[in-house]
N, C-alpha and C positions, 0 to 999 in steps of 0.2 A: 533270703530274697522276698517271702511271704510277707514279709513283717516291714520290711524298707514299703513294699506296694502300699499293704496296708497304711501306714503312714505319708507317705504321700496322695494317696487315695483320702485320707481324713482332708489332707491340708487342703485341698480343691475345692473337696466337697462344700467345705466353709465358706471356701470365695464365692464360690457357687450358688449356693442355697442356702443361705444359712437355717432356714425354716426347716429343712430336710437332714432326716437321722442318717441320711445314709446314702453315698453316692447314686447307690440303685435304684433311691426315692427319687435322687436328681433325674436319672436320663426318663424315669416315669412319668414325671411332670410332665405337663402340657407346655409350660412359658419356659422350658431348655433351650437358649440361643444357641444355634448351631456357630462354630467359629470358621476363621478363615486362618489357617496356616501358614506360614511363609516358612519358605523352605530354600537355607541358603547354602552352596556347594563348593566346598573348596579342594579345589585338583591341584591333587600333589604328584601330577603326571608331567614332565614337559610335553610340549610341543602340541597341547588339548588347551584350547582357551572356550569351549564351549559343550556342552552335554544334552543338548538339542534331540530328544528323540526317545531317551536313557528312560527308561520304567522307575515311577515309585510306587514304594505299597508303605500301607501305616496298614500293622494290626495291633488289635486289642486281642488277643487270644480270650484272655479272662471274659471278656464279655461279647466277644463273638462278632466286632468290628473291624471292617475291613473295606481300604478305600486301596484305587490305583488311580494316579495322573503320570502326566509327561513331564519330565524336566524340558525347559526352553532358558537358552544359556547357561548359569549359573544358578538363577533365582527365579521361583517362583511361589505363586498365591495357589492354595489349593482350599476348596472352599465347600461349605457345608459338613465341616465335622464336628461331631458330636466328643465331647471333655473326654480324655481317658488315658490310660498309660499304655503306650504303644511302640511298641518295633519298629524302626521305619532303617527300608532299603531303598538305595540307590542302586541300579544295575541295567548294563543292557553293552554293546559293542558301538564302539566310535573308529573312525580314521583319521589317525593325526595329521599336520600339516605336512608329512613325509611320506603319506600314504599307505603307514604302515598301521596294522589294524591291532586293536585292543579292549578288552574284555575289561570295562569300567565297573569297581564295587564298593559299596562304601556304608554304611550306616549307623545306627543306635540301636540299642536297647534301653528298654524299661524307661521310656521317655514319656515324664506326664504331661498333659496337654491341657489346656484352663484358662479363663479368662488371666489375663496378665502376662500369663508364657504362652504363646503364642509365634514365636522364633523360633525355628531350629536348624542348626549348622550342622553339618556331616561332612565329613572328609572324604573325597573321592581317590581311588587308587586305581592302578592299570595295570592287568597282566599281558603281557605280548600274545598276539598269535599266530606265532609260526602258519603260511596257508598248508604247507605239506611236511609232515614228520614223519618220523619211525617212530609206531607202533607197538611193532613186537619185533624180536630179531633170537632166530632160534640158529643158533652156529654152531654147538657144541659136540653136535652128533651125538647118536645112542648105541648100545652096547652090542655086539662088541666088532670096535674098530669102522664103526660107519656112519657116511657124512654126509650120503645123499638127501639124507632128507633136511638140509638147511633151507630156509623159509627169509625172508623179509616182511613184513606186511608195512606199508603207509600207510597214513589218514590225511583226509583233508579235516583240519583243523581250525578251519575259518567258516565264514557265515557266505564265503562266495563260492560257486561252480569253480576248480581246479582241472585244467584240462594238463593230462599227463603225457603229453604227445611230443615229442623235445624232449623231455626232461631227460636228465641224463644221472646214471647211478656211478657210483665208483667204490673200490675199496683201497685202501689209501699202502704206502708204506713206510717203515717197512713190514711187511706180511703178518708177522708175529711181535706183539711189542720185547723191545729190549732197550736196555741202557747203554747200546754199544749205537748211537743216532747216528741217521746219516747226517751229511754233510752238505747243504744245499746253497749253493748261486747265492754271493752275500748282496749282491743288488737286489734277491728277491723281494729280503727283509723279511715279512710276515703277511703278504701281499697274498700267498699261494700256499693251497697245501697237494700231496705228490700221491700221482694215481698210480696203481699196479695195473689193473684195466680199469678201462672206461665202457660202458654201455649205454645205453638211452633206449625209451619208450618208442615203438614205431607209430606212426598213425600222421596225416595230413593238418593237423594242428588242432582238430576239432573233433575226431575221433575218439578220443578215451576220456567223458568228461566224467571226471570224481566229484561227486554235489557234497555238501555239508554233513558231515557223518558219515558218508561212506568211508569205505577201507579198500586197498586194492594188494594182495599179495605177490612176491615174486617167489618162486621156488626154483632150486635148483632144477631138482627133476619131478615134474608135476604129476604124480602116481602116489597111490595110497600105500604108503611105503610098512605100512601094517600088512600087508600079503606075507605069502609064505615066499614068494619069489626074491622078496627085497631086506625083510628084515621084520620079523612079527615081534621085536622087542623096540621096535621104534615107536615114538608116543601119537605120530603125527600123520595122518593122510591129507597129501596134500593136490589133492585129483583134482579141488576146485580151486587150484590157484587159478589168479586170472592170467601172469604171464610166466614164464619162465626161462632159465638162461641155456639155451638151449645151443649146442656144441659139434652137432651132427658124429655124435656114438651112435653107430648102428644098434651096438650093445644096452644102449640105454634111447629107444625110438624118439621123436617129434611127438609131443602129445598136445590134447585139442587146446592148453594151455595158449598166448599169442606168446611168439617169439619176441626177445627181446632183441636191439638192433646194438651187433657188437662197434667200436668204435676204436677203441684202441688196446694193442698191446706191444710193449717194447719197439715203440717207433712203427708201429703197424697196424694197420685196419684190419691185416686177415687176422683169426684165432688163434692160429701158432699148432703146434706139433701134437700140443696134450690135449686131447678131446674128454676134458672137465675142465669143470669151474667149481671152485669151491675158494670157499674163505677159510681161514685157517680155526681150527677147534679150539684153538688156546684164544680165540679172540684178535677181532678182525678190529679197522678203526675205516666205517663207513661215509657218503656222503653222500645226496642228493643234491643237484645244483640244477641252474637253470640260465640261459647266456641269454643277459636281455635284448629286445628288438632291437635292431642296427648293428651289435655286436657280431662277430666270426669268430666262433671256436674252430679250430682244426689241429687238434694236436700233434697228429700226423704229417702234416704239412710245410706246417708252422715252426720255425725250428724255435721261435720266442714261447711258444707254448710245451715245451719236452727239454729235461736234462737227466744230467745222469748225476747219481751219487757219488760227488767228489771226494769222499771217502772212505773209496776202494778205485782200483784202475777198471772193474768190469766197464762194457761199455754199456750196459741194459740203459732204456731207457726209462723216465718216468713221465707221465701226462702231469703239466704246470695246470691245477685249477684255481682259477682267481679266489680269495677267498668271498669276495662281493656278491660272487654270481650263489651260492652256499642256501639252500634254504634249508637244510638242518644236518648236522652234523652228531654222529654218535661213536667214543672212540670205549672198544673192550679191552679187556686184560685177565691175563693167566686169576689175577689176584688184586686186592687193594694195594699193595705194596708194589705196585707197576706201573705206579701213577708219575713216575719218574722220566717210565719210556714213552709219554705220551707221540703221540703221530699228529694231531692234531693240534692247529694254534689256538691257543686260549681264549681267543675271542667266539671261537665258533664254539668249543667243546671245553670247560672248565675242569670239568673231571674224568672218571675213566668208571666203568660198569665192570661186571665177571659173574662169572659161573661158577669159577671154583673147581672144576677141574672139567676134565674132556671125555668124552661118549656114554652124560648121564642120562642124557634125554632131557635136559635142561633148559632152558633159556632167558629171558628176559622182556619184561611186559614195563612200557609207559605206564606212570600213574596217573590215574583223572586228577585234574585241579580241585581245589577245595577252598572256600571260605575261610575266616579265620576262626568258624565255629566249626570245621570240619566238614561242611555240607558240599556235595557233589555240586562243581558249578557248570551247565547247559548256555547254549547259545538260548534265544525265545523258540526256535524251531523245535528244541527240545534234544536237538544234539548233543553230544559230551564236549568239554574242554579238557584236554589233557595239556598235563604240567610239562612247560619246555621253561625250566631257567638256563639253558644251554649246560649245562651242568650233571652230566649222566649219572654220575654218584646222587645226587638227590633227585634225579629225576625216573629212575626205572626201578621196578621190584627186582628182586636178584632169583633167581634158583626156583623158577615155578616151569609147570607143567606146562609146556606152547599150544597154545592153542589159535588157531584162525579167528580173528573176528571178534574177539574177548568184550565183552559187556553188550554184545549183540550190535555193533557196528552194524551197518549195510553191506551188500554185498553192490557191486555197479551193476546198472540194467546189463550191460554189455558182456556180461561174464558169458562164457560158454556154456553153465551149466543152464543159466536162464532162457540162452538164445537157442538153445541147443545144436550149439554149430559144435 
């Protein structure tokens, strides 16, 4: 690559100066006409006909130049730069004409610049951004034989304030995946996927705002389950989640955790008989959704919202969740070879995650997005982007240590630990 520089580096230099041995006699001179660049952008995104706002940088590493302007439309003049071979990036977040937000990137390398070339075209591309994902999802339980301490964490993964207050969680089924499917409503089509329970965030709509980078955890049982009381082989304390799914076990208290607000199980808003909640250790198949303004969910109510698995006579019910309303979906399994029993419709979730077996202390971490040169990609605020190709198999690390908050996310102003409530 030395030698390609060098070589394009001579050929400039010539149009340049011919009087001058050497590029670096060029930018020395006094009569160096500074140029104007045109910089033109072609989006290989639908539904983005404009990049109005988007950050450029041109550097020269080699000789230690370095500009930034705004993209405006497609095409623009960026002016006052000095002859050189340079990097140039295209990046920043746009909202398409559907409202939905993306993380726009694009660029060149080893681009020489000089009178005569003076053009340069770059391809622009768009990553999706999910506004609220799973983060981490620790399910598997630690040894031996214990499950309390399963965890959820979300993120907001957008560049706007996420208010959690509505939102509703579910774990979907059947319970454990298998190859024995049920059998669901052929009117439904692929319209809905089928809740065990349902839950949702309490709060007046405005109540629990998740900003850009923060994270917000749910925990089973919100206790540092590293005590001698609970299980000192457990990897995780999870005292500062912010909510938790809380069951009214005397046995297991109310902790300063915010309750979560149950919503439904088998055709019912009250909790049912068993005082826990837990997902299953072999791997659960989760969702997060959201019922836009004007819309009424009530699965309880609503007999068009709940059926039962037509293939068996039980009469249980299940919670019908649109798949529209879905802001991300994450389905596990015992193993890669369970990717057969999926729960989840292939629009929402393409593949299946695992652990690989049950009570290691295990779980699974989102991976941050990356460039095409592997570089960690940030909103400008300086947030992370993590990778959602709806796709769990390429989207989660497999078999790591769970940790809260992983890459130093935020925690919300509003947590307990902060407010000291």
């Amino acid at each position: 690559m030395k030698n390609i520089k060098l070589y394009i580096g001579l050929a400039f230099t010539l149009l340049i100066m011919s009087a001058c041995s050497s590029f670096e006699d060029a930018k020395d001179a006094k009569n160096v006409a500074l140029m104007t660049v045109n910089l033109k952008a072609n989006i290989t995104l639908d539904g983005v006909s404009s990049l109005d706002g988007l950050k450029i940088k041109l550097d020269d590493y080699q000789d230690n130049l370095h500009y930034t302007s705004l993209m405006k439309g497609t095409e623009v003049n960026i002016d006052s730069i000095i002859p050189g071979i340079y990097s140039i990036t295209v990046s920043g977040d746009i909202t398409n004409r559907d409202g939905l937000e993306y993380y726009m990137n694009g660029g060149v390398v080893n681009n020489a610049i000089y009178p005569g070339k003076d053009t340069v075209s770059v391809s622009i591309g768009g990553l999706k951004i999910s506004p609220l994902i799973f983060k981490e999802i620790y399910y598997a339980g630690s040894s031996p034989n214990y499950f309390r301490d399963q965890f959820y964490e979300l993120y907001n993964n957008s560049t706007k304030t996420m208010y959690l207050d509505g939102i509703y969680f579910a774990d979907l089924c059947p319970t454990t995946a298998t190859t024995t499917l049920p059998v669901w409503p052929t009117e439904d089509g692929n319209n809905y996927c089928y809740g065990n329970r349902v839950w949702k965030f309490p709060g007046d709509g405005t109540q629990y705002p998740l900003k850009p980078g923060e994270s917000c955890v749910i925990a089973q049982f919100a206790v540092n389950h590293k005590l001698s009381i609970y299980n000192p082989k457990s990897p995780i304390d999870c005292s500062s989640a912010d909510f938790e799914f809380y069951m009214g076990n005397k046995s297991y208290p109310d902790q300063p955790a915010y309750n979560m607000t149950h919503v439904f199980y088998n055709g019912k808003a009250a909790i049912g008989t068993v005082p826990q909640y837990l997902t299953s250790v072999f791997g659960g198949a989760y969702v997060i959704f959201q019922v836009p303004a004007g819309d009424t969910y009530d699965p309880v109510n609503d007999p068009n919202m709940h059926t039962k698995n037509l293939a068996t006579s039980s009469s249980t019910l299940y919670a019908k969740i649109p798949t529209k309303y879905v802001l991300d979906a994450v389905e596990c399994g015992p193993n890669a070879t369970m990717i057969s029993a999926k729960r989840v419709p292939q629009v929402l979730d393409a593949g299946m995650t695992y652990v690989g077996s049950t009570y290691c202390g295990l779980g699974i971490s989102r991976k941050r997005a990356t460039d095409s040169d592997g570089n960690i990609l940030t909103h400008e605020d300086g947030s992370l982007i993590f990778q959602d190709t709806n796709n769990s198999t390429d989207d989660f690390d497999r078999g790591v240590t769970p940790k809260f908050r992983r890459y130093d996310t935020k925690m919300p102003s509003w947590n307990h630990i902060l407010t000291g409530q």
